[in-house]
C-alpha positions in Angstrom: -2.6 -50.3 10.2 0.8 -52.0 10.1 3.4 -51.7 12.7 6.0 -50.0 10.6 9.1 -50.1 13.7 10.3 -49.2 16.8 9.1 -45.8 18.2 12.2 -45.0 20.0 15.0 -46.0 17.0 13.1 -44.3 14.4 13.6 -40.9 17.0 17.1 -42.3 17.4 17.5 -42.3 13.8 16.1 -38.6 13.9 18.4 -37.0 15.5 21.3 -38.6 14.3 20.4 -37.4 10.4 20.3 -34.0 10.1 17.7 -32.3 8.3 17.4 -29.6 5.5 15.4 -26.6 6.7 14.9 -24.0 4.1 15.4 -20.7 6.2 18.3 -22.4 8.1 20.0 -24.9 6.2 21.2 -27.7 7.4 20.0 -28.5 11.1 21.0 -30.9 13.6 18.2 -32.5 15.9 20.1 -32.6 19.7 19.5 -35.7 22.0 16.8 -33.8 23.7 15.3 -32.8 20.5 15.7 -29.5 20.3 16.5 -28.0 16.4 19.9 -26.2 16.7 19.2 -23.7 13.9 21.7 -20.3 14.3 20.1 -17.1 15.6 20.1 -13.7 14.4 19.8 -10.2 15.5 18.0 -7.5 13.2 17.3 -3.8 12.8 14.8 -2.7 10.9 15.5 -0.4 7.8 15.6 3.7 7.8 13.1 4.3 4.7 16.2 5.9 3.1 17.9 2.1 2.9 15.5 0.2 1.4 16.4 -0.6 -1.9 13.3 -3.4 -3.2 10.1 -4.4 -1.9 10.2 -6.4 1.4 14.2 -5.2 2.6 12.8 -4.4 5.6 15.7 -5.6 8.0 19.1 -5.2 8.0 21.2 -8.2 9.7 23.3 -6.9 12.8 25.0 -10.4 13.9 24.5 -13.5 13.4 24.9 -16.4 16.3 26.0 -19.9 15.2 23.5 -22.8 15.8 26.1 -24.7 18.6 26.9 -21.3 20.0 23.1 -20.0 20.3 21.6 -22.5 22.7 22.7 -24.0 26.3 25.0 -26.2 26.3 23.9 -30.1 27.4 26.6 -30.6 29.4 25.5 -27.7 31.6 22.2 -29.6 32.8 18.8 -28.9 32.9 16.6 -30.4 30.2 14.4 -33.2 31.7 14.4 -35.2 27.9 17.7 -36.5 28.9 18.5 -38.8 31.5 21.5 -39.9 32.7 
């Protein structure tokens, strides 16, 4: 097997491309590698609203990915050091 790079660029290089998830869009890998993908809130469906097979929920808000996780600057994840 043939060395192919450096472990810690090729995670460097990670997080600084974003990636293309396909029930979130676009996401952005954060310095201590968590996925910021938005969050949502749901309700499910009265029988009476359902209008097709599998409309089950019904979105009540939806959070956006940099507002939906801790900040960094407020401390606590041991991936990062300073």
């Amino acid at each position: 097997m043939q060395h192919k790079g450096d472990g810690a660029a090729i995670v460097q290089r990670m997080k600084a491309t974003p990636a293309q998830d396909d029930a979130y869009g676009t996401t952005k890998i954060r310095e201590d590698g968590l996925a910021l993908t938005p969050s949502y809130l749901f309700q499910v469906k009265a029988p009476g609203e359902k209008k097709y097979n599998w409309d089950y929920y019904k979105e009540i808000v939806a959070t956006p990915a940099e507002q939906a996780y801790k900040p960094l600057a407020e401390g606590g994840s041991p991936l990062i050091r300073s």
